[in-house]
Structures are given as C-alpha cells and as structure tokens.
MDTraj code that builds the backbone (N, CA, C; nanometers):
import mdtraj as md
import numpy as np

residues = "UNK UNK UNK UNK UNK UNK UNK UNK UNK UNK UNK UNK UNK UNK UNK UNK UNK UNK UNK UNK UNK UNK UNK UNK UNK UNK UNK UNK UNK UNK UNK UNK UNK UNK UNK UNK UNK UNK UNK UNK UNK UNK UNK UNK UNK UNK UNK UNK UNK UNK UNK UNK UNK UNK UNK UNK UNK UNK UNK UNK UNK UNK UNK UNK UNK UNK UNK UNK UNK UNK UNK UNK UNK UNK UNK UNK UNK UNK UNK UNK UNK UNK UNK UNK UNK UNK UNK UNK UNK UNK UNK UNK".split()
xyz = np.array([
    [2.0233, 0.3771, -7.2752],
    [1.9680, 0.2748, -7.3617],
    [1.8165, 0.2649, -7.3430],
    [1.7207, 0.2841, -7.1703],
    [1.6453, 0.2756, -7.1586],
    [1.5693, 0.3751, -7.2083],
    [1.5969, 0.5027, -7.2515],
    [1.5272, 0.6349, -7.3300],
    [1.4925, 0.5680, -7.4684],
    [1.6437, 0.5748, -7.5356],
    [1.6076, 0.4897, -7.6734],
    [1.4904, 0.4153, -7.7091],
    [1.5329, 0.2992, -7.6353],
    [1.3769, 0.2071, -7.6172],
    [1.2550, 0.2830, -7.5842],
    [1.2388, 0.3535, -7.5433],
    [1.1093, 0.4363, -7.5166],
    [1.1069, 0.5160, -7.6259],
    [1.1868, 0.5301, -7.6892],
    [1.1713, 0.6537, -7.8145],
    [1.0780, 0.5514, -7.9269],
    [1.1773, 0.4486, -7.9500],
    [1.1329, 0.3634, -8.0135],
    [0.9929, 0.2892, -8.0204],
    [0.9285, 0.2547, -7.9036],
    [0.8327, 0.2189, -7.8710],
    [0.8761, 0.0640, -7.7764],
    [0.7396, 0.0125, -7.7240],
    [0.7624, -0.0571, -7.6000],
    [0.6718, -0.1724, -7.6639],
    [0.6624, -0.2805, -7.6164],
    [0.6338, -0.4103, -7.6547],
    [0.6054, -0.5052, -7.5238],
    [0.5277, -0.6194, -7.5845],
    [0.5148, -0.7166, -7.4703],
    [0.6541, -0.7594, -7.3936],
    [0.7482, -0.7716, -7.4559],
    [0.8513, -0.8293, -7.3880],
    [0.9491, -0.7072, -7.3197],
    [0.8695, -0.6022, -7.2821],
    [0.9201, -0.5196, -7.2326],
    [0.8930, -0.4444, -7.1154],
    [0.8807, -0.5750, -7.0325],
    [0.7922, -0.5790, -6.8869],
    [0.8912, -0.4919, -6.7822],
    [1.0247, -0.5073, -6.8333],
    [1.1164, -0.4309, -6.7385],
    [1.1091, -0.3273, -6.7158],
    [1.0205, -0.2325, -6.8589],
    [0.9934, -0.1065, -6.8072],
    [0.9226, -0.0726, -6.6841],
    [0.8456, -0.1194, -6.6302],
    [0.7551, -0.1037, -6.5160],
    [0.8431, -0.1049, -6.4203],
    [1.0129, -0.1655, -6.4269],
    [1.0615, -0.1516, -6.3207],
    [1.1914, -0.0308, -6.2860],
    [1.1463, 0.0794, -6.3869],
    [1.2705, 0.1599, -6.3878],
    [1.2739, 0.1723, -6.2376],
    [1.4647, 0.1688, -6.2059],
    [1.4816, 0.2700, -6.0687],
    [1.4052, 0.4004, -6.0910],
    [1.4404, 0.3922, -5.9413],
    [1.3861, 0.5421, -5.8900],
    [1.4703, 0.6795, -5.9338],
    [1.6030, 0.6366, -5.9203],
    [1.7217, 0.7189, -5.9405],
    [1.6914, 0.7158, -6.0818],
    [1.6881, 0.6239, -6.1858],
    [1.6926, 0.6861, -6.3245],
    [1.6308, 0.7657, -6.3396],
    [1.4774, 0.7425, -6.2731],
    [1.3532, 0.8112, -6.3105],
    [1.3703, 0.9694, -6.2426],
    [1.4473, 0.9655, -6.1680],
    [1.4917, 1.1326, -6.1141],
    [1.6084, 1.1501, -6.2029],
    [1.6418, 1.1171, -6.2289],
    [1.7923, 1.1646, -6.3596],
    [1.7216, 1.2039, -6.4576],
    [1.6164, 1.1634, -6.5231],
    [1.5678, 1.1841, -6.6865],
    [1.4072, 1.1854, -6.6729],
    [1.3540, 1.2199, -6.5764],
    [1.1920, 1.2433, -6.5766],
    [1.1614, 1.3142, -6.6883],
    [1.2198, 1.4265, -6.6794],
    [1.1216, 1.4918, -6.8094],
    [1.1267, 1.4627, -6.9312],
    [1.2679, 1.3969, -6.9642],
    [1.2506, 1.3120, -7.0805],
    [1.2156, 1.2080, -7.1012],
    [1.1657, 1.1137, -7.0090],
    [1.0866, 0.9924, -6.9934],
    [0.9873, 1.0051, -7.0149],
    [0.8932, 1.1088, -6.9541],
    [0.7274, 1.1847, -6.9538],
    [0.7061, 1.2288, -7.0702],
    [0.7941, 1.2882, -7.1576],
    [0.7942, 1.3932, -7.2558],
    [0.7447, 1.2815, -7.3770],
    [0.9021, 1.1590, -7.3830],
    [0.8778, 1.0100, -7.5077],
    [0.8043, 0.9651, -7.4760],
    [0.6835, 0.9330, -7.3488],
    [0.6079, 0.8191, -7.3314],
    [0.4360, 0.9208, -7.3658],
    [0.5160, 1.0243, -7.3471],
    [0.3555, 1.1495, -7.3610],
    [0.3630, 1.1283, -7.5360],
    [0.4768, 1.1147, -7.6395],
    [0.4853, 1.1287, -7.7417],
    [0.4266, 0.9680, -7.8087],
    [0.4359, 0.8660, -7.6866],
    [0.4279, 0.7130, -7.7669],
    [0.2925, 0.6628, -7.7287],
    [0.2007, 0.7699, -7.6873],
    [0.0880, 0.7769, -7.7033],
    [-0.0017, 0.7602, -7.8216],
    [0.0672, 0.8981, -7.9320],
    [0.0446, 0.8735, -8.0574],
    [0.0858, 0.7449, -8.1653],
    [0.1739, 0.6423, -8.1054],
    [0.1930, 0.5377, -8.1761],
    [0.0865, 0.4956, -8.2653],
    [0.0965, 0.3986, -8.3587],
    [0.0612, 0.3595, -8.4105],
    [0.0116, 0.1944, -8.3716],
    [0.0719, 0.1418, -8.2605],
    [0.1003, -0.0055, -8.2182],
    [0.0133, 0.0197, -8.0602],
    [-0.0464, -0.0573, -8.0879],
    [-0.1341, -0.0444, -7.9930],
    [-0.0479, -0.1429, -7.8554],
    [0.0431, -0.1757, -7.8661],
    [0.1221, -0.2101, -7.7402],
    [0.2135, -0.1052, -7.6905],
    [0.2598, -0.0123, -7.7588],
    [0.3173, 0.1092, -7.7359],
    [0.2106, 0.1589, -7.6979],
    [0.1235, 0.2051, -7.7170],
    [0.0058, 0.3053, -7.6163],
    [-0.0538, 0.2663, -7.5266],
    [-0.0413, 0.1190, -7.5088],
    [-0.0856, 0.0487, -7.3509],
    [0.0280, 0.0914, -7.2904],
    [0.1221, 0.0274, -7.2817],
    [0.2783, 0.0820, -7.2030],
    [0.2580, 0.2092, -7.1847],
    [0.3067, 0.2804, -7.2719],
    [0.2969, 0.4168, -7.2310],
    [0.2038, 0.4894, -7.1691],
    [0.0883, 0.4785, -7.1497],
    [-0.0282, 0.5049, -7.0911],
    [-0.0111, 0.4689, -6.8987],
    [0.0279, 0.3317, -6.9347],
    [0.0446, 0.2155, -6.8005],
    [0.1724, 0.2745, -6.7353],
    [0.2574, 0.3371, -6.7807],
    [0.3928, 0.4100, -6.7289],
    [0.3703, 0.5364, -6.6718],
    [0.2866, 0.6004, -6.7800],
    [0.2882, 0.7292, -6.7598],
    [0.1922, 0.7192, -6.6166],
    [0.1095, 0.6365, -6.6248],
    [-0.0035, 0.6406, -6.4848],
    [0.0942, 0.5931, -6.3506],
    [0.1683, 0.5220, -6.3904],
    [0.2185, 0.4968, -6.2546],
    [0.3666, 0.5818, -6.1959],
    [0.4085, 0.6395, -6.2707],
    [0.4826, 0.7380, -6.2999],
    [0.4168, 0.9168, -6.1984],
    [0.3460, 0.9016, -6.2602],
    [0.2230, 1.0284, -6.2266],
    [0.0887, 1.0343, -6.0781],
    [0.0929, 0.9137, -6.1383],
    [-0.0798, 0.9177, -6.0506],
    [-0.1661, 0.9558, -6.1305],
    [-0.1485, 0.9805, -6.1945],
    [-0.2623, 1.0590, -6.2903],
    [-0.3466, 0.9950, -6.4425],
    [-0.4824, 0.9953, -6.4485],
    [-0.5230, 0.9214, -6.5397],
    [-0.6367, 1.0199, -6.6329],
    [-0.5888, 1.0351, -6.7467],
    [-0.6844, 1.1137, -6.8030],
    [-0.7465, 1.0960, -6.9174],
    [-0.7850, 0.9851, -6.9120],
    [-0.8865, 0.8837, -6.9575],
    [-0.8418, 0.8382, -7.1103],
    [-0.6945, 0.8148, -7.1305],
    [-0.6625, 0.7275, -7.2204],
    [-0.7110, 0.6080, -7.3001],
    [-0.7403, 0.5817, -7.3823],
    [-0.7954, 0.4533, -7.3449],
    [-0.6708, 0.4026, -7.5315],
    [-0.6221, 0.2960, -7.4649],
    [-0.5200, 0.2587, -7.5851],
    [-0.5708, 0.1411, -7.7049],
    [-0.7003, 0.1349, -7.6635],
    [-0.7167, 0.0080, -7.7716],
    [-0.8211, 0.1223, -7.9000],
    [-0.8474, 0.2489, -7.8425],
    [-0.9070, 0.3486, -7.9609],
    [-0.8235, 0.3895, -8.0406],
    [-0.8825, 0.4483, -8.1445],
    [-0.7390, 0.4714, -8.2460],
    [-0.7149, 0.6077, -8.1871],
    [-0.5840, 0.6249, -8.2409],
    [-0.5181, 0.7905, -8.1838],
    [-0.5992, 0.8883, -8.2646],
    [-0.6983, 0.9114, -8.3393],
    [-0.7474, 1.0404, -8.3851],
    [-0.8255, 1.0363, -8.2820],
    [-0.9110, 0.9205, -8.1932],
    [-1.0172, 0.9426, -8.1039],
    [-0.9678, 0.9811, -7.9441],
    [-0.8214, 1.0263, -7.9631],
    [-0.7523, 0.9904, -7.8202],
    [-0.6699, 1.1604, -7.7875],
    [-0.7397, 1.2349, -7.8882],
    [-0.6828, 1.4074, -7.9410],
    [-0.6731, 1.4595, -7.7390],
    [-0.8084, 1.4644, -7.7348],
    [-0.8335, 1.5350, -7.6083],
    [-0.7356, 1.4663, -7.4588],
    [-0.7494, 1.3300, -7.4836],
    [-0.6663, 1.2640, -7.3382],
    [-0.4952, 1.2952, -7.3667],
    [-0.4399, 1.2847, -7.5163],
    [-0.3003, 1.2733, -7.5049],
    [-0.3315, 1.4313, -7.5014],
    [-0.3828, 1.5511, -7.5100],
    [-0.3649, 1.6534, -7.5330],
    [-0.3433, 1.7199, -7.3119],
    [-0.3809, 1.6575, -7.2825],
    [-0.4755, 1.6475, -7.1293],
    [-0.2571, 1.6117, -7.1044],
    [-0.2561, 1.5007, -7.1286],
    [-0.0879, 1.4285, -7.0806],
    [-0.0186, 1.5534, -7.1024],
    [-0.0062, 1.5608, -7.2623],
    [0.0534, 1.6873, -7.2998],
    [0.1118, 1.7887, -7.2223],
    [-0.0079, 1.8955, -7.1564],
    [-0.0152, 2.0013, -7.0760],
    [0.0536, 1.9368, -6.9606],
    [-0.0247, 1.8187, -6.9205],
    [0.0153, 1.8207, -6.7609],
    [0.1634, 1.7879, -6.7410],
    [0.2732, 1.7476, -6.8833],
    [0.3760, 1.6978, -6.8449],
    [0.4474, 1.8511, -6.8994],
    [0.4038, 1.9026, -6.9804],
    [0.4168, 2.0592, -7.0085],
    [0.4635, 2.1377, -6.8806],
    [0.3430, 2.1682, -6.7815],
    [0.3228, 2.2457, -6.7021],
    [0.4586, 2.1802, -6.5872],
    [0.4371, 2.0434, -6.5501],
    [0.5387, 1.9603, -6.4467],
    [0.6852, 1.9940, -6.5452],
    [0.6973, 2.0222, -6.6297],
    [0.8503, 2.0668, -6.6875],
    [0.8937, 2.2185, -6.6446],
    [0.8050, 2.2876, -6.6898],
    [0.8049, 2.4288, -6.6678],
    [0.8441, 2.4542, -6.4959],
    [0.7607, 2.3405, -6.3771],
    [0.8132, 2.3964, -6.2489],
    [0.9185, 2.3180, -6.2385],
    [1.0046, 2.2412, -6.3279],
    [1.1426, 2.1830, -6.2580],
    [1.2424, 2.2748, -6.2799],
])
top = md.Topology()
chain = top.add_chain()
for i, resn in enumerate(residues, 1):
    res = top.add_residue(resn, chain, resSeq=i)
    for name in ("N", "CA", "C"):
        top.add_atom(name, md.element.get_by_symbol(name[0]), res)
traj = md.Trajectory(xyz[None], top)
C-alpha cells in the first residue's frame, strides 16, 4: 500500500513516510528509490519536497534538488538521482 502511495505522490499529511521500517525499506529499496527518483518530476510541489526529503535520508546523498523550482530547472539534479539510483540497482 506504502509503494502505491509513493507512486501516487506524497502530501502534508503524509508524515509517516519518514518513518518507513527498515525491513520494508530492504524488501523494496529499489522500487522505493526508483518512484521517489520518478516523484521528483511531479508537478505538486509537496511531492518533490517529500521525495527529495526521503530520497536524502534514505541515501545520504544530496544533489542539489531544490523542490520549490519548477521541474524544467531541476533536469540536471533529478538527472544526478537518476544515475545514482541507476548505478545502486545495477550492484544489487
């Protein structure tokens, strides 16, 4: 159910995401990384805070997202997520 919702996009009242287990997040990483690398491109600028805010704490990694720009100005950072969740698929 928790993928879905991420497919869908994420919202203020959807603070629980920040608390996925650990175990889910090892059951379905790459498809978690893959929808939240994809809800970047949203259109809703609360879906690209979340997803941004997930994917960073998820990762460690910050590559200079910034979610309140519009997504044509955001080519190079989601392109940056892209690869790096690309490449982290390829060694699982």
């Amino acid at each position: 159910m928790l993928l879905e919702k991420l497919r869908y996009g994420l919202d203020s009242g959807d603070t629980y995401a920040f608390g996925i287990s650990s175990s889910f997040v090892e059951d379905y990483n790459g498809q978690i990384l893959a929808i939240l690398v994809d809800q970047l491109s949203s259109r809703d600028l609360t879906t690209r805070k979340y997803a941004n805010e997930i994917l960073k704490r998820l990762t460690g990694q910050d590559f200079g997202f910034q979610p309140e720009r519009f997504v044509g100005q955001q080519t190079e950072a989601i392109e940056k997520w892209r690869s790096y969740v690309d490449e982290y698929l390829d060694e699982q």
